[in-house]
N, C-alpha and C positions, 0 to 999 in steps of 0.2 A: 394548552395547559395554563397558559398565563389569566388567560381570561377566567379560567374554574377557579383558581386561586385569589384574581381580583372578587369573585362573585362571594368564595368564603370567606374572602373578609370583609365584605359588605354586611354578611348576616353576621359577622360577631361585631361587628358596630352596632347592628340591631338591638343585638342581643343586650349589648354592655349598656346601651342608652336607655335600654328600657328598665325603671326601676321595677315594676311589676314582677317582671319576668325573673330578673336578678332574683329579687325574693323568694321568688316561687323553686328557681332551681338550687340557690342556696341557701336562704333561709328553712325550708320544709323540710327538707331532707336533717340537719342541725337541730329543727325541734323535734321533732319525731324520734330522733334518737336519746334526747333530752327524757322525754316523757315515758317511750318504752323503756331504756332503758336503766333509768333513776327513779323516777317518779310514780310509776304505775307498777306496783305490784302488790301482792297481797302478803307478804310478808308484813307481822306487827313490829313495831319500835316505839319507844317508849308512851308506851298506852299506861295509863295513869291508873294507880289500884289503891287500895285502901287494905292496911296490916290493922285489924285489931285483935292485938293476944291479951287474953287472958291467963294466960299460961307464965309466960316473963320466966321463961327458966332454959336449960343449955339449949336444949334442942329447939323450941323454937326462935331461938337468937341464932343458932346457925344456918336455919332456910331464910331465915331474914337474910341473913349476910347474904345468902347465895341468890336470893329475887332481887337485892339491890345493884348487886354487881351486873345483873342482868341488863345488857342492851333491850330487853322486851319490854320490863318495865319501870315506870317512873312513880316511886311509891309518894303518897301521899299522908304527911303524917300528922296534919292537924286533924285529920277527923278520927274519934277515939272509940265514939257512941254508936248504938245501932240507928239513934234516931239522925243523928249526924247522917250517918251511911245513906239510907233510905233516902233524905233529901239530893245528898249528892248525882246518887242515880237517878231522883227524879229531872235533876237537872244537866244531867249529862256531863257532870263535872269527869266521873270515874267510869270507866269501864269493869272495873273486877272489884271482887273486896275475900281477901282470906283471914279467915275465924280460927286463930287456935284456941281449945276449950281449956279448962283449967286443968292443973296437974299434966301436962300432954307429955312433958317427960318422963315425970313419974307410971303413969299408966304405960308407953309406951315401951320400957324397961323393965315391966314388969310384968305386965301381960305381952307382952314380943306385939302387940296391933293398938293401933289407934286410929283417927279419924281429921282429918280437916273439913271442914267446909268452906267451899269456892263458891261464892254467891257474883254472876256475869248477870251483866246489860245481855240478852239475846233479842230488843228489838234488830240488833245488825248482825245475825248469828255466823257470816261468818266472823267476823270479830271476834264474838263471843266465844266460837268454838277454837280457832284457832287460840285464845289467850289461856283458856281451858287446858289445852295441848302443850301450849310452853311450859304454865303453872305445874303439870300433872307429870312431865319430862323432870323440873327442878326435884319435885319431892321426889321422884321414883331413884333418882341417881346420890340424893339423899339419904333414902330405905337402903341401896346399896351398898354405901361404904361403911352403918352400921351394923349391916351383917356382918360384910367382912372384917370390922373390929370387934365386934361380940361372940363369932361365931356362932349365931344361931337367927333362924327364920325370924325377922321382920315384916310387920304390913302395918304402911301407911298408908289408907282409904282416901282419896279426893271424895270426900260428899259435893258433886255438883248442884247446883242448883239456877237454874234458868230463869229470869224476872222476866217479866212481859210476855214471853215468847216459850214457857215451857216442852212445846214439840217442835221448836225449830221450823216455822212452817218461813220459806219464802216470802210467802206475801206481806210478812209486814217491814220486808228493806223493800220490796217491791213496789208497792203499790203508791209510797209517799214519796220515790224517787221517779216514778210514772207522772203524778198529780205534779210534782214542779217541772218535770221536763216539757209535759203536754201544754201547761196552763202558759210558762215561756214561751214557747214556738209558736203555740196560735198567738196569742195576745200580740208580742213583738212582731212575728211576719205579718197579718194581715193588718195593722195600723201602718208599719210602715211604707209598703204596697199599696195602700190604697189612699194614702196623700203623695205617691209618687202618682198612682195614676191619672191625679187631680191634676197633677202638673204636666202632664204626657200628653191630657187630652185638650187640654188649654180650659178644662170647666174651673179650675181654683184660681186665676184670674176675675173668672166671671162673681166668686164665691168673694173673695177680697175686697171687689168692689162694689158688693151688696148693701144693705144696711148694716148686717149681721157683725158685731167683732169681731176680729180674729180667733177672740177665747173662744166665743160659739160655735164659729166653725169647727175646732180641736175638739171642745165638749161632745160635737155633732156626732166626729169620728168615733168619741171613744166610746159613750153610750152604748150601743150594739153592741161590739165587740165584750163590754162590760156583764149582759146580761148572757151574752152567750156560755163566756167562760164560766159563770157563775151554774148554767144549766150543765156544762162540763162537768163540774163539782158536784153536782149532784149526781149527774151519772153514773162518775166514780163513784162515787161513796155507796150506792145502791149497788152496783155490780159486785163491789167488793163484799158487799153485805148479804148479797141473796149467792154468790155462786162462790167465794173464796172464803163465807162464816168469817169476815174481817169485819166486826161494827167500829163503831167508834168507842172509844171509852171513856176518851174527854168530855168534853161541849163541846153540842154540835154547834153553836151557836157562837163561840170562840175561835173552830175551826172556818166559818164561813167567814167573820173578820178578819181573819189573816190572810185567807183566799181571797178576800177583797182589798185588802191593803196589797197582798203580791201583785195583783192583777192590774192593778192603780200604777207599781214601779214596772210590770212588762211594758204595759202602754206606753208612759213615758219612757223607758225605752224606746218602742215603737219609734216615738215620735221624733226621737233625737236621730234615730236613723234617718228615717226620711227627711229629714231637715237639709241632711247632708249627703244623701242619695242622688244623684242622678237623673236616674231609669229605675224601672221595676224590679232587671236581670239584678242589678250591682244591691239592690234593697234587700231583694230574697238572697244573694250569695253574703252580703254584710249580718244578715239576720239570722241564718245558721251555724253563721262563725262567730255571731257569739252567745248563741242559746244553747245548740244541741252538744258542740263539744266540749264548752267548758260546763254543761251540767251533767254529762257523762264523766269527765274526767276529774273534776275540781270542786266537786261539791259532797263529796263523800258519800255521794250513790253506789258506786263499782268499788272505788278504790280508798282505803284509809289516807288521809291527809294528814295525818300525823307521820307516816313513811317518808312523805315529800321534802327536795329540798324546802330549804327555808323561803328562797324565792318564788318556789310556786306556793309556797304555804299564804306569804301573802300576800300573791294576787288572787288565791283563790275567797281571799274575803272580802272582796270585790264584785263576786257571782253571786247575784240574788236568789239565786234556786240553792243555793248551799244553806240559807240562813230559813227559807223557805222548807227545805227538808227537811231541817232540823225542828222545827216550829212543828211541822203535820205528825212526823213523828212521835215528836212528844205527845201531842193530843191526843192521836189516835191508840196508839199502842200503850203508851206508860200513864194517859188517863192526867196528863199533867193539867196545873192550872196555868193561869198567867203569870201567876207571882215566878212559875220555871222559866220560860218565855219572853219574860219582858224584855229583856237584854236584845234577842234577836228580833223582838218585833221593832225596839228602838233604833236598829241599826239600818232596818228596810226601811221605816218613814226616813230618817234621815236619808238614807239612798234616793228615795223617791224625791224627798222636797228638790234634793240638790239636783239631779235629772229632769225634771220639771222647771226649774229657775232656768238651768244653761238652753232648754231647751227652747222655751217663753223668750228669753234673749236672742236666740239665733236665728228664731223665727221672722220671718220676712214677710211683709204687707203687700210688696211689689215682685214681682219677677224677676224684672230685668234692674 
């Protein structure tokens, strides 16, 4: 018995010394509950809308009062105009925008019905739908207390109306949260994998003390990889276009520039991994953990990021595939330009230069 006892506490010396391990049994267990149970849901919180009344009379000041007290949304009140609105949504500023028409009191007191119109972002339709669903819950419980103070049948109609996505089809939160997941995983695993294997098989030795620069060798790497992911881009876009009726509606020619700026920050990515990889095993396990879960979780593919706390909020704009989503998106489905755009393309070069410099630095001429 003494001896089993000495041997169990041989393994939790093991255990305790190994930082690894420590992490893996308590730190994962800590985030995972972090994430499902905070972080990850599809409940909306203050998803940002756009109030323009024309009406300015009791009734619609009291749904005002009643969407602003709202935990769901965060109204925005400099924009007043429709042509305001339309830019907003081309840039993703708003998700919603409610239209009261003129007289809306008057009419609706007089004829016992009247009408709003909800005009939603449905390129992300659950968004879309669910914000639909809160907005259309305020008015209804609205229509109800003034029956029960008039005594007589009230209807207030939501006119919905869906922008980009009128039948709610999937594929266009689909396909642009496909396009940055795909174009991050290959780019980053196979760049970083295959300057570990240079090093594993002793031929990047032989590459270092060639004629060639260092930069040429990296340029060497990244080429291939570069025209692959590009031939990616194209296949999307064709599949989505011959079998899911998804074309493009931006520039196509806008879209393949950003795919090639993303594609430029996967690599360097890539490269910063392998710099500081090991082995092949620890490159491909480093390169999953931080392509595939934080552009499932953190880039507002699956889940609203506006739900998140505040600390996942900003790291997740830190996740090139998040600014990346948002970019294809826009091009694709709302037909945006660059003048939408620019901001997120501004933030990936910058991501890129500075992942590219740390990387250029860390880089080693020698081996040993």
């Amino acid at each position: 018995m003494k001896q089993l006892f000495t041997f169990i506490r041989k393994e939790f010396y093991h255990v305790f010394r190994d930082q690894k391990t420590l992490l893996m049994l308590f730190g994962l267990p800590i985030a995972q509950i972090i994430l499902f149970g905070f972080a990850l849901t599809n409940e909306i919180k203050n998803a940002k809308i756009v109030i323009i009344d024309y009406a300015k009379d009791r009734a619609s000041a009291q749904i005002i009062e009643r969407i602003e007290a709202s935990k769901y949304f965060e109204v925005d009140k400099t924009l007043i105009s429709h042509r305001e609105m339309e830019a907003a949504f081309k840039e993703g500023k708003i998700k919603m925008a409610l239209i009261f028409p003129e007289n809306f009191n008057y009419n609706l007191l007089h004829t016992n019905s009247n009408q709003i119109q909800l005009i939603a972002d449905a390129s992300d339709i659950n968004t879309a739908t669910t914000l639909t669903n809160y907005m259309s819950s305020i008015i209804m419980e609205y229509q109800n207390e003034l029956m029960k103070e008039n005594l007589v049948t009230m209807t207030i109609v939501p006119e919905v109306r869906m922008l980009y996505n009128p039948q709610l089809k999937g594929e266009h939160t689909f396909v642009p949260g496909m396009m940055a997941m795909i174009m991050l995983l290959i780019c980053v695993m196979m760049t970083s994998i295959s300057i570990v294997r240079e090093k594993e098989m002793g031929t990047m030795e032989i590459l270092l003390v060639s004629p060639f620069q260092p930069l040429m060798v990296i340029l060497s790497k990244f080429v291939p990889y570069i025209l692959i992911s590009l031939v990616n881009v194209t296949s999307i876009l064709l599949l989505s276009w011959l079998f899911l009726d998804l074309p493009v509606k931006g520039s196509i020619l806008l879209l393949y520039s950003e795919s090639f700026l993303f594609i430029i920050t996967s690599l360097a990515l890539g490269l910063f991994i392998s710099i500081n990889a090991k082995s092949q095993q620890s490159a491909m396990f480093i390169s999953l953990g931080l392509t595939m879960l934080p552009t499932l979780l953190l880039s507002g593919f699956m889940f609203p990021i506006e739900n998140m706390p505040l600390p996942l909020q900003i790291i997740s704009n830190i996740i090139p595939s998040k600014w990346y989503y948002i970019i294809v998106r826009s091009i694709m489905i709302k037909g945006s330009t660059f003048v939408a755009i620019w901001r997120e393309t501004l933030i990936l070069g910058v991501m890129t230069l500075f992942i590219l410099i740390i990387s250029l630095k860390r880089f080693k001429i020698r081996l040993v």
